[in-house]
ROTOR-436871 format. One record per residue (C-alpha): residue number from 1; residue in three letters; y, x, z. Coordinates in steps of 0.2 Angstrom, whole numbers. Layout:
(NUM, Ala, (Y, X, Z)) ...
% end
This chain:
(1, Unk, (16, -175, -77)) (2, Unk, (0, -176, -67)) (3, Unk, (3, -159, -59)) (4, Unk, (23, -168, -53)) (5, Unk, (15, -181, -47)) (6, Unk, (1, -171, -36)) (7, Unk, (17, -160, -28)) (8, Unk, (24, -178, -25)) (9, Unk, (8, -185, -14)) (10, Unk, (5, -169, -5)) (11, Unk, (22, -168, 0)) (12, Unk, (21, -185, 6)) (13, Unk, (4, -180, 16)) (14, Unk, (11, -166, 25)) (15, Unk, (25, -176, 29)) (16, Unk, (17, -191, 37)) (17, Unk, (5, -179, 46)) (18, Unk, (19, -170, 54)) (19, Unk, (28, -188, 59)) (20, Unk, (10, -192, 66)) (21, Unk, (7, -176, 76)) (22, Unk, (25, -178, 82)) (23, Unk, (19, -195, 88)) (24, Unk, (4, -190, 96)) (25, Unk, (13, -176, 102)) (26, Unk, (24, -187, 112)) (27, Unk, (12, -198, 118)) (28, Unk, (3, -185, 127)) (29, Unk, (18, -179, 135)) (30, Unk, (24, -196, 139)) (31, Unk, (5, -199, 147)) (32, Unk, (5, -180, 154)) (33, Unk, (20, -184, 165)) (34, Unk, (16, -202, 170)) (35, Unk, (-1, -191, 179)) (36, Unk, (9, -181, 190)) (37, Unk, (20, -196, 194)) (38, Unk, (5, -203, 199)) (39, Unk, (-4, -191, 209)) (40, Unk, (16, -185, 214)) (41, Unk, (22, -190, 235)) (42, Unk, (31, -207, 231)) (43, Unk, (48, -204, 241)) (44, Unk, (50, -216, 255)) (45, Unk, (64, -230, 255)) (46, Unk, (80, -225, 262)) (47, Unk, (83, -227, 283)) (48, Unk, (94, -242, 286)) (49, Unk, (107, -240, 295)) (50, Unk, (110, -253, 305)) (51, Unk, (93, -256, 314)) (52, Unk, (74, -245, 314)) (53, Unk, (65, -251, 299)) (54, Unk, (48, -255, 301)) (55, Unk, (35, -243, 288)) (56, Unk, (18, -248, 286)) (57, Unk, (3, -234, 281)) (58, Unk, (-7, -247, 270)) (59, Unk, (-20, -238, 260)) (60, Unk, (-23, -240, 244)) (61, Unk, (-38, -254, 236)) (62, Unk, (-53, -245, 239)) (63, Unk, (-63, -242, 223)) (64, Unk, (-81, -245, 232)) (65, Unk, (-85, -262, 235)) (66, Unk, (-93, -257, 253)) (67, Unk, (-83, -263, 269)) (68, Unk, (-75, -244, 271)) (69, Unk, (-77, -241, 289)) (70, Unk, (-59, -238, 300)) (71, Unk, (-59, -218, 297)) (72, Unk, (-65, -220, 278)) (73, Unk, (-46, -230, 279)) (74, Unk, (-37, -219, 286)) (75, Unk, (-41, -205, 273)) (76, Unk, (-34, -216, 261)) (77, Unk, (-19, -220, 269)) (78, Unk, (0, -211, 263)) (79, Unk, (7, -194, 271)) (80, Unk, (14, -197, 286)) (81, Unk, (26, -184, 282)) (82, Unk, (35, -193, 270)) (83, Unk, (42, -207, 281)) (84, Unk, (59, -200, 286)) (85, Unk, (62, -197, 304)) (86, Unk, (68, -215, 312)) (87, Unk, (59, -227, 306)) (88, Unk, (43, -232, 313)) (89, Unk, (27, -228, 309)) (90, Unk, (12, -241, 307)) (91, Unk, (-6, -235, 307)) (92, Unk, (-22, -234, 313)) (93, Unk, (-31, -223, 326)) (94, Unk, (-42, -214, 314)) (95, Unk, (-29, -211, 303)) (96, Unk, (-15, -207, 315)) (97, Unk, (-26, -191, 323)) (98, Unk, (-33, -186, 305)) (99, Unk, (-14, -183, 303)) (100, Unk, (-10, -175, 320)) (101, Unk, (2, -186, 321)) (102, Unk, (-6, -192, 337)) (103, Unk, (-19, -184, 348)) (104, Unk, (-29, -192, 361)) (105, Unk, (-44, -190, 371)) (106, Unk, (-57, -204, 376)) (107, Unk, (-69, -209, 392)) (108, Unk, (-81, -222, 393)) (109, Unk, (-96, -230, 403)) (110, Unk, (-106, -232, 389)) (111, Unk, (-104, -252, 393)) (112, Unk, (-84, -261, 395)) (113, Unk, (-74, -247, 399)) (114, Unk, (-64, -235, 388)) (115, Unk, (-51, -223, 393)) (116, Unk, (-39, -215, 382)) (117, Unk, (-24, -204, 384)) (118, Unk, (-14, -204, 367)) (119, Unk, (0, -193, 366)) (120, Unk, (15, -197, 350)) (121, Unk, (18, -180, 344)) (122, Unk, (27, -189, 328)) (123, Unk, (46, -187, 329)) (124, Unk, (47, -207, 325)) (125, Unk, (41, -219, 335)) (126, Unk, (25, -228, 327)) (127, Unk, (15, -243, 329)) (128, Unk, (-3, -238, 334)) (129, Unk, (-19, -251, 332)) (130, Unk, (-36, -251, 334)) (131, Unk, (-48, -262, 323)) (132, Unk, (-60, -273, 328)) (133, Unk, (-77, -265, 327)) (134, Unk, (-69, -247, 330)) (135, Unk, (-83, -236, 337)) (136, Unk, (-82, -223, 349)) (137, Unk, (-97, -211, 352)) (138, Unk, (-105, -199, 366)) (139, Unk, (-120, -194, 370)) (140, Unk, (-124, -212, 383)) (141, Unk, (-125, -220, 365)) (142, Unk, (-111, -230, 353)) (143, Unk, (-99, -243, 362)) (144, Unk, (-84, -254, 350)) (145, Unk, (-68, -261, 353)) (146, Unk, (-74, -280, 353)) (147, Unk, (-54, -287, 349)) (148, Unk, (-41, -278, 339)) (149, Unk, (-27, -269, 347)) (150, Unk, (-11, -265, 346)) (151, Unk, (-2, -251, 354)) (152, Unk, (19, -247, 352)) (153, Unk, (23, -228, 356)) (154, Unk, (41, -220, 359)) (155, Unk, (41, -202, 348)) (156, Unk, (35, -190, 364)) (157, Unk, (27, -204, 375)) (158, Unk, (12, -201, 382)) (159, Unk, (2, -215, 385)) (160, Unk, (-15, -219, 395)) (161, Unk, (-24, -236, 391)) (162, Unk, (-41, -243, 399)) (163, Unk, (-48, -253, 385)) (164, Unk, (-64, -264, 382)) (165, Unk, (-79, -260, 375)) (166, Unk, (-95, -269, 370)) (167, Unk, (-112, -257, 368)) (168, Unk, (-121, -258, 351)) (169, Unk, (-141, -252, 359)) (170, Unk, (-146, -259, 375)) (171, Unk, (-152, -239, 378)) (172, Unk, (-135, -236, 383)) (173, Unk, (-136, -225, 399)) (174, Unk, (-120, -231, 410)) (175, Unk, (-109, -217, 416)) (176, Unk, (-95, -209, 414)) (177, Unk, (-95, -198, 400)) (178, Unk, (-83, -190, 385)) (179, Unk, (-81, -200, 369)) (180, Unk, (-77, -197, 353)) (181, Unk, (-71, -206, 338)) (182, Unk, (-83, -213, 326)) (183, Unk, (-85, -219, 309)) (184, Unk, (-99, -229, 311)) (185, Unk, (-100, -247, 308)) (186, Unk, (-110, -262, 312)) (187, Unk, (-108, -274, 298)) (188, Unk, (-121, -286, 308)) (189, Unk, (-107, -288, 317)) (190, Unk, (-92, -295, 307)) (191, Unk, (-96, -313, 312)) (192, Unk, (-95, -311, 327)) (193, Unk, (-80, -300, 328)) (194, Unk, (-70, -313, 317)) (195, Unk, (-76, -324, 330)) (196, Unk, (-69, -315, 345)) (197, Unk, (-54, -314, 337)) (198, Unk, (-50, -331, 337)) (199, Unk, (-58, -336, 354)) (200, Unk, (-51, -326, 365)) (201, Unk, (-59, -337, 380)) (202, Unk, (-76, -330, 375)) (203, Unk, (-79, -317, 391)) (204, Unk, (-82, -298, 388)) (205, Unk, (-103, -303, 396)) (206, Unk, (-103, -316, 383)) (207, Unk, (-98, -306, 369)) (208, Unk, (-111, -291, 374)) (209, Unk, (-123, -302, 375)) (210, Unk, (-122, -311, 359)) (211, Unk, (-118, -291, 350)) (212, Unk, (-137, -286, 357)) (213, Unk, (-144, -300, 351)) (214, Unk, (-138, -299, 335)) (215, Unk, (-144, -279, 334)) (216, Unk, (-160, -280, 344)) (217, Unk, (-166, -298, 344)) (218, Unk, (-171, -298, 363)) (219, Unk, (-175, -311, 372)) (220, Unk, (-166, -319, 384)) (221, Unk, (-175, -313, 399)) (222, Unk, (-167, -296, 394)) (223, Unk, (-151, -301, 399)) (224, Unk, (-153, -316, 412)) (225, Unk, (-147, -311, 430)) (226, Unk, (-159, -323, 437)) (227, Unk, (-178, -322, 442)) (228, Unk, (-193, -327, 432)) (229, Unk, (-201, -341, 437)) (230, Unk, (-219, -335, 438)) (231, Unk, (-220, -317, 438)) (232, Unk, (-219, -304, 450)) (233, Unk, (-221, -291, 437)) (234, Unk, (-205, -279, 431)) (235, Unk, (-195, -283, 415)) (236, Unk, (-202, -273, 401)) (237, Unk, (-184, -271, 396)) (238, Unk, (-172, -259, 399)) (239, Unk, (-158, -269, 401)) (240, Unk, (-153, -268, 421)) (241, Unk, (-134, -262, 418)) (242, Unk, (-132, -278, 404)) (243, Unk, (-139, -293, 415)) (244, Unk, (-127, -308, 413)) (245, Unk, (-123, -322, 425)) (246, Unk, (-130, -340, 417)) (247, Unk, (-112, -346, 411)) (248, Unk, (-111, -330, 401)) (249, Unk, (-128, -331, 394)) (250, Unk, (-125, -348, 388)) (251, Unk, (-109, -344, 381)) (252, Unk, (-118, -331, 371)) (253, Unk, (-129, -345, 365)) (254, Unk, (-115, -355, 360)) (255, Unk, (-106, -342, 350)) (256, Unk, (-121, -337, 342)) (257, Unk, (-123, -354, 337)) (258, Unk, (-107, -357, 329)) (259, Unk, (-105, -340, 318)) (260, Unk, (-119, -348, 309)) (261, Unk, (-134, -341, 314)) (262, Unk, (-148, -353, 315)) (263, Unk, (-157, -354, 334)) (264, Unk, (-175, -351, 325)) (265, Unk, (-171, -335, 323)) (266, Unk, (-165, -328, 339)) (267, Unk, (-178, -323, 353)) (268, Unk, (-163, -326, 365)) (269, Unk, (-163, -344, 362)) (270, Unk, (-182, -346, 367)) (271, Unk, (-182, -348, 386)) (272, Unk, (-188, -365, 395)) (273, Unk, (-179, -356, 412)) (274, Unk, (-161, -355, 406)) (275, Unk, (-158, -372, 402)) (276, Unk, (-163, -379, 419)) (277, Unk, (-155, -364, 429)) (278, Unk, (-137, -366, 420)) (279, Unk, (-140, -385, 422)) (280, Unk, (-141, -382, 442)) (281, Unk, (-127, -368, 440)) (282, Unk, (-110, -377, 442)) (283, Unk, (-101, -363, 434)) (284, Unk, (-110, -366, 418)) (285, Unk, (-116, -385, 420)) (286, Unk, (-103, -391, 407)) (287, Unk, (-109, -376, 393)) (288, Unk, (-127, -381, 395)) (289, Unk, (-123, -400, 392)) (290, Unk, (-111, -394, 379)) (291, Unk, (-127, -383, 369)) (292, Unk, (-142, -391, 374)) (293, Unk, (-132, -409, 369)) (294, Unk, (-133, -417, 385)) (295, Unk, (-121, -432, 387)) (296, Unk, (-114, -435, 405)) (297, Unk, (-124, -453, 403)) (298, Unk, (-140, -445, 400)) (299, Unk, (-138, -433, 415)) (300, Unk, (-149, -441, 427)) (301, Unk, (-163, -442, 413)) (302, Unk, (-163, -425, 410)) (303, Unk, (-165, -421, 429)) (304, Unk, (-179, -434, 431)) (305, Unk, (-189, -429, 415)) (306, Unk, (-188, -409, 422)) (307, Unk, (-195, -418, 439)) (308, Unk, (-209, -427, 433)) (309, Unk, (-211, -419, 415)) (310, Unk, (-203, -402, 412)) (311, Unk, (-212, -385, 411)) (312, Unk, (-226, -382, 426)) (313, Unk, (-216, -365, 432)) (314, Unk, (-199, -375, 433)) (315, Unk, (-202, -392, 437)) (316, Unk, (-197, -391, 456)) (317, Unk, (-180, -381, 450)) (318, Unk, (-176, -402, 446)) (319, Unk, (-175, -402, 467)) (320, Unk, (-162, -389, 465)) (321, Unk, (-150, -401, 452)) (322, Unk, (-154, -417, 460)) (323, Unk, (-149, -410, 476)) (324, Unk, (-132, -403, 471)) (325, Unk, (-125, -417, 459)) (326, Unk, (-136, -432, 468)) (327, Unk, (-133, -429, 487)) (328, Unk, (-135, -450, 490)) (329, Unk, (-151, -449, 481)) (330, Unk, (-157, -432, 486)) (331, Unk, (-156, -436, 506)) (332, Unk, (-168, -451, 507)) (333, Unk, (-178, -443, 495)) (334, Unk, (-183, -425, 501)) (335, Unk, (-188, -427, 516)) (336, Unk, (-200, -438, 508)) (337, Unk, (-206, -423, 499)) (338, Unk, (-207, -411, 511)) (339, Unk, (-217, -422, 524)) (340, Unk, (-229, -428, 511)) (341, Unk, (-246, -416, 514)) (342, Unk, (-253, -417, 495)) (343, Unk, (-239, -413, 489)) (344, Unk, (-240, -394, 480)) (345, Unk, (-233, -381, 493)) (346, Unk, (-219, -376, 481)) (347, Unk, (-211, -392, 478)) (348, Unk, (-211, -395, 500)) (349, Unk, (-204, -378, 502)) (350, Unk, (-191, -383, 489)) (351, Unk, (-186, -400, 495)) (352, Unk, (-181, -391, 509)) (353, Unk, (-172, -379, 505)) (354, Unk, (-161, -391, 492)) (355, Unk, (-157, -401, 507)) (356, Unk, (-146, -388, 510)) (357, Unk, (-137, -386, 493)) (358, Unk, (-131, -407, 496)) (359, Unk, (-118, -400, 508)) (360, Unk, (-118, -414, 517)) (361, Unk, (-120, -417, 539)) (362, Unk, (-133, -431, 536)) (363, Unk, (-145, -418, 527)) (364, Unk, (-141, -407, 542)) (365, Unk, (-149, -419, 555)) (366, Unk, (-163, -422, 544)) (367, Unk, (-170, -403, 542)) (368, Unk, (-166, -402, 560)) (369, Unk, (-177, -416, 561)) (370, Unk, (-190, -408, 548)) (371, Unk, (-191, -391, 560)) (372, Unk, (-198, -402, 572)) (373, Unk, (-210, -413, 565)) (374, Unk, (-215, -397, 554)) (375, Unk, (-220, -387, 567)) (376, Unk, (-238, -385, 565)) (377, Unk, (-234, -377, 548)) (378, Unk, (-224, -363, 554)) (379, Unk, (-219, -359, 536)) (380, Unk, (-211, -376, 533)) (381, Unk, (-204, -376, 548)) (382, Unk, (-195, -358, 546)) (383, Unk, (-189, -365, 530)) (384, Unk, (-184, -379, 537)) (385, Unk, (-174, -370, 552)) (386, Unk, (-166, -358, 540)) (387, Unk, (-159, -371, 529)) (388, Unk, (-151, -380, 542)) (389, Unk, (-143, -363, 548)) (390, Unk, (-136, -361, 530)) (391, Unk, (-130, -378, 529)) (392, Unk, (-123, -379, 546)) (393, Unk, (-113, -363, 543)) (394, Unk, (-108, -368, 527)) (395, Unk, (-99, -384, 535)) (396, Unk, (-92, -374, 546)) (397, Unk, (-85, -361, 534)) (398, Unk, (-77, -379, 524)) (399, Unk, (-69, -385, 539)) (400, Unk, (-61, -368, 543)) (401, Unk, (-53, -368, 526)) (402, Unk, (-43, -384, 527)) (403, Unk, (-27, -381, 531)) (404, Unk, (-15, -394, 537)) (405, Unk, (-1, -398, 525)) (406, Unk, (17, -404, 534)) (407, Unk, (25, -417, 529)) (408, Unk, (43, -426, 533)) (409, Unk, (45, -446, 538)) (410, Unk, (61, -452, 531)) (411, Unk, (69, -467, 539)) (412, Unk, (78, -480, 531)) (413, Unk, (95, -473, 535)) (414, Unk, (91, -456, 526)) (415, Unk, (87, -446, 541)) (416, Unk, (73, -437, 545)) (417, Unk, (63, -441, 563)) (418, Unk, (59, -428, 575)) (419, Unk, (41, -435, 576)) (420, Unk, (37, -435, 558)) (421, Unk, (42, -416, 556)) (422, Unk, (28, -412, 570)) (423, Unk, (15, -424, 561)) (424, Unk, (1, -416, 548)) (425, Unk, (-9, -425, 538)) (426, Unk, (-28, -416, 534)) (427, Unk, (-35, -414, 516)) (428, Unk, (-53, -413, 513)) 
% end
């Protein structure tokens, strides 16, 4: 009985084992197969027909939780060679000549400009773009595409582009050189980038300066194309090729401001000289109230305070403002100035020259006046005599520029008289 019933259990043993390894068995094939699937080509969705589908190269997730920089991408991305001929191809630069599904070659000036030639040697046509933050490197140093691009290529086309660039060191040299694509990235820079992306107002200066000064903190004398008040000596930097005009400067300051980094921390933001001279600056007047919070009503405050208060090395720069947006207070007021013998040298010479900058004929009579009474001061007098040769061509120049504009004199029955087609009417 006992032995029976040991036959019985390891009978059933060995069979539950063999169902068991069957299974398992079964599984590993099942799992074995679902592998190659995986790491098999996926074949592309049939061509339509009726019209060229649209097939973007996406890459898949990324297992390292570091930005992958726009070549890392492209590595990623799916064969080209499995979308079918027809259909257009989406992808990126990196990835496209990674692929040779593309070549190009690139020139820049190590500042703005960048010129490619991209040729299509894809049998399909593809949609080609550029990221934001896309490096290009030669041996004048690192430039990057500031703005996204977008490019759409015919299968064959060759193509040549001028793009823009902004540098990443201020060591730049500026010439024409060979470039290369690079995998570099500046992550310092993604705010501003995202920035750029939505503000397309923001100049390429402004967008340059704001990228150095977020990568080498430097002041804003680096960058300013104006002199410094003060000093006669030579700026330490070696910045010449990325001066800015003041509206740009202060645009920088603006967009620095607004992606969130705090003005405390940025050397650029540190300079007594650039408020006053975009204040005088008409082309950037309105961004310097705008950052520096000055309201229309407070304008006149603001230039007296500068006048009477402001920093020693600027305070006659005031002259300058008062001059150019207060012409009926500047006139009776300057020549004051420049008469008066204790007042500094600087702020006579000063007064007089911002005559001129009133553009108006009565402060014309009065430095005409000022060469005279000024004569015993032959430097005053100079300045007084080559002010009112600015000013007095400068009227001249305005005058020449108005142009007459016809116009037509109906009469009551419809007609139009002889006289009033011969007649012009002046705008100032």
């Amino acid at each position: 009985m006992n032995r029976t019933l040991f036959s019985l259990s390891l009978a059933t043993a060995l069979c539950a084992g063999g169902a068991a390894g069957w299974f398992l068995r079964g599984t590993y094939e099942v799992q074995g197969k679902a592998t190659l699937s995986a790491s098999a080509p996926v074949p592309p969705p049939p061509a339509q027909p009726a019209a060229i589908a649209s097939v973007t190269i996406t890459p898949p997730p990324a297992a390292d939780p570091k930005p992958a920089s726009p070549t890392e991408t492209a590595r990623q991305a799916t064969d080209l060679s499995n979308v079918p001929a027809g259909e257009r191809l989406t992808t990126d630069l990196a990835f496209a000549l990674e692929e040779g599904a593309m070549t190009a070659e690139f020139r820049g000036n190590g500042r703005d400009r960048l010129r490619m030639v991209v040729v299509n040697r894809a049998p399909q046509p593809v949609r080609l773009s550029i990221p934001a933050g896309q490096a290009f490197e030669g041996t004048h140093g690192i430039v990057i595409i500031p703005r996204a691009q977008l490019f759409d290529f015919a299968p064959g086309e060759t193509r040549l582009e001028d793009l823009l660039t902004i540098p990443t060191a201020s060591t730049n040299q500026v010439d024409d050189r060979a470039l290369a694509l690079s995998s570099d990235t500046e992550p310092k820079l993604q705010g501003l980038l995202d920035y750029l992306a939505e503000h397309p107002e923001v100049s390429l200066p402004a967008a340059q300066t704001a990228a150095l000064a977020i990568l080498e903190n430097l002041p804003a004398n680096a960058f300013a194309n104006f002199t410094q008040a003060g000093s006669d000596l030579p700026s330490p930097w070696n910045t010449a090729a990325f001066k800015v005009e003041v509206a740009d400067l202060v645009r920088a300051l603006i967009v620095l401001r607004q992606i969130g980094i705090p003005d405390e921390q940025l050397a650029i933001t540190v300079d007594p000289q650039t408020k006053i001279e975009a204040m005088i600056d008409p082309l950037a007047r309105a961004l310097a109230m705008q950052y520096y919070g000055i309201k229309p009503d407070a304008e006149w405050a603001y230039w007296k305070h500068e006048l009477l208060e402001g920093e020693p090395s600027t305070r006659h720069y005031a002259l300058h403002g008062i001059a150019r947006y207060y012409p009926e207070i500047a006139i009776p007021m300057l020549p004051g100035w420049a008469r008066e013998s204790r007042t500094s040298p600087v702020f006579r010479r000063t007064a007089i020259q911002a005559l001129a900058e009133t553009q108006r004929a009565e402060a014309l009579s009065a430095l005409k006046a000022l060469e005279q009474e000024l004569s015993e001061e032959a430097d005053l007098s100079k300045a007084a005599r080559d002010a009112a040769s600015y000013l007095e061509a400068s009227l001249n120049r305005a005058a020449a520029e108005i142009r007459p504009v016809g116009f037509r004199m109906t009469k009551n029955d419809g007609s139009t008289s002889a006289a009033g087609q011969a007649d012009t009417l002046q705008l100032r």
